[in-house]
BAZA-58894 format. One record per residue (C-alpha): x, y, z; residue number from 1; residue in three letters. Coordinates in Angstrom, 3 decimals. Layout:
# residues N
+----------+----------+----------+-----+---------+
:        u :        v :        w : num : residuo :
+----------+----------+----------+-----+---------+
:        X :        Y :        Z : NUM :     ALA :
...
+----------+----------+----------+-----+---------+
# end
This chain:
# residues 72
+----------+----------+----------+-----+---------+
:        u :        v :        w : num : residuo :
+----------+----------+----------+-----+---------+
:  104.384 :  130.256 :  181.177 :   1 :     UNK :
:  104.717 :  131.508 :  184.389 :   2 :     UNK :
:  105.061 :  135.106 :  183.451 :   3 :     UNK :
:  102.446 :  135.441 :  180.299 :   4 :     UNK :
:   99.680 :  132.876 :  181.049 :   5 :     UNK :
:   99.664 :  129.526 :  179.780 :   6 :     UNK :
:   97.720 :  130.845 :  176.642 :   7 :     UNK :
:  100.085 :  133.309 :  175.759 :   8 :     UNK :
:  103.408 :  131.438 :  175.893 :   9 :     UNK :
:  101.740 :  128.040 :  174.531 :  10 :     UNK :
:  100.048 :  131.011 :  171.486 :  11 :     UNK :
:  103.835 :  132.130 :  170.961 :  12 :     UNK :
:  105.561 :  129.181 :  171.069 :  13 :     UNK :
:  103.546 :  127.264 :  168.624 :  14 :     UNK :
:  104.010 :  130.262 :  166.114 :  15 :     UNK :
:  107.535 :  128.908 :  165.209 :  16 :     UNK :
:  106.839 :  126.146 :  163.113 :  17 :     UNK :
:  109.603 :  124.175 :  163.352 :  18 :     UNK :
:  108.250 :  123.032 :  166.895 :  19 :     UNK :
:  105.206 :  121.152 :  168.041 :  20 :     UNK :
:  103.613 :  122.347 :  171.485 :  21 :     UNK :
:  100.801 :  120.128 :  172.988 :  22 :     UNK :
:   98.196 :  122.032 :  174.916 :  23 :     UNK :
:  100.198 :  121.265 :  178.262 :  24 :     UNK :
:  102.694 :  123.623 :  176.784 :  25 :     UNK :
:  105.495 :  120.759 :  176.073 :  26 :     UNK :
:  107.720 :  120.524 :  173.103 :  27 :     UNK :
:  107.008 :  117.355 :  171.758 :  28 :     UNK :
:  109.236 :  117.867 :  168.638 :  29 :     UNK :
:  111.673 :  120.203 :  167.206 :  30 :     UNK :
:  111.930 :  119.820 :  162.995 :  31 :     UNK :
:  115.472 :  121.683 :  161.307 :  32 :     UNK :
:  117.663 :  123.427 :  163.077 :  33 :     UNK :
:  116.716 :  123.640 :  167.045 :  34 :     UNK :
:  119.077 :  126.757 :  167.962 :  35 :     UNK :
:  117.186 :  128.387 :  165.276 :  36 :     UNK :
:  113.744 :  126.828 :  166.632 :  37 :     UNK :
:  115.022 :  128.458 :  170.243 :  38 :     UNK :
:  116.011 :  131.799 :  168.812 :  39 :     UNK :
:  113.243 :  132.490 :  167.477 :  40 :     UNK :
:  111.000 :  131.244 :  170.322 :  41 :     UNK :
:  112.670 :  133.499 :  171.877 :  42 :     UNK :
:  112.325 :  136.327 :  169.523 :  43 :     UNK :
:  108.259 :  135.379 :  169.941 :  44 :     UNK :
:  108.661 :  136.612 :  173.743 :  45 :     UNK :
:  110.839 :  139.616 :  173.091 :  46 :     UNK :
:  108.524 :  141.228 :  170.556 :  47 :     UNK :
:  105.847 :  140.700 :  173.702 :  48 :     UNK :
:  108.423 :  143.124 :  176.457 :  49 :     UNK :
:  106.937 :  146.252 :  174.373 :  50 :     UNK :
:  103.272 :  145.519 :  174.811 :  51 :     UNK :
:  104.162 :  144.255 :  178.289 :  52 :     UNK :
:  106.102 :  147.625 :  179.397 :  53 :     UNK :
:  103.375 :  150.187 :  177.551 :  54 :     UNK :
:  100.464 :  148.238 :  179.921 :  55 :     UNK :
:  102.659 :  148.506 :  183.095 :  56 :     UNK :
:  103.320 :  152.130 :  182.081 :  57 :     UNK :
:   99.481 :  152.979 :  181.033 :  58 :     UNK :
:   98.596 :  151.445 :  184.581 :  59 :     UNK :
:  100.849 :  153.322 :  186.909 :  60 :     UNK :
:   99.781 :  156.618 :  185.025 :  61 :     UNK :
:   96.477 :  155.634 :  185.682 :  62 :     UNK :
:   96.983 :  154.888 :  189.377 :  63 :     UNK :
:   99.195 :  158.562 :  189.491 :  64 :     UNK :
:   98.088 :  161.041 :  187.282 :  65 :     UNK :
:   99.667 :  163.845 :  188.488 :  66 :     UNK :
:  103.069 :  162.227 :  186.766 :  67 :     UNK :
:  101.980 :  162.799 :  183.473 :  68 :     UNK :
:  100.824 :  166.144 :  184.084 :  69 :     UNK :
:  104.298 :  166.777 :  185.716 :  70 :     UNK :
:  106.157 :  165.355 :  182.409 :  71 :     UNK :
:  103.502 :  165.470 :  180.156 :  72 :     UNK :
+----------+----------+----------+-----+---------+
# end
């Protein structure tokens, strides 16, 4: 939560439905298998890294433009 916002990470988390996440952002209840439940919570904040890295990478090209004119 600390890295992706409260919104985001409580958005992600309660996309694998074998958990229930109140709006604090605590697991209340895991139903099945919870190493399953985890790995695929954690699959939910993997698939984010991409989107995460192409903003950081849009930004600093934006701050230096002369990089992607150099390896453009």
């Amino acid at each position: 939560m600390v890295m992706l916002g409260p919104g985001v990470a409580i958005s992600k988390a309660r996309q694998v439905g074998a958990l229930t996440v109140t709006e604090a952002g605590d697991v209340t209840a895991i139903s099945g298998d919870a190493q399953a439940a985890l790995k695929e919570l954690a699959n939910q904040y993997m698939s984010l890294s991409g989107d995460i890295a192409q903003t950081t990478l849009t930004s600093l090209l934006e701050k230096y433009p002369e990089i992607k004119a150099q390896n453009g």
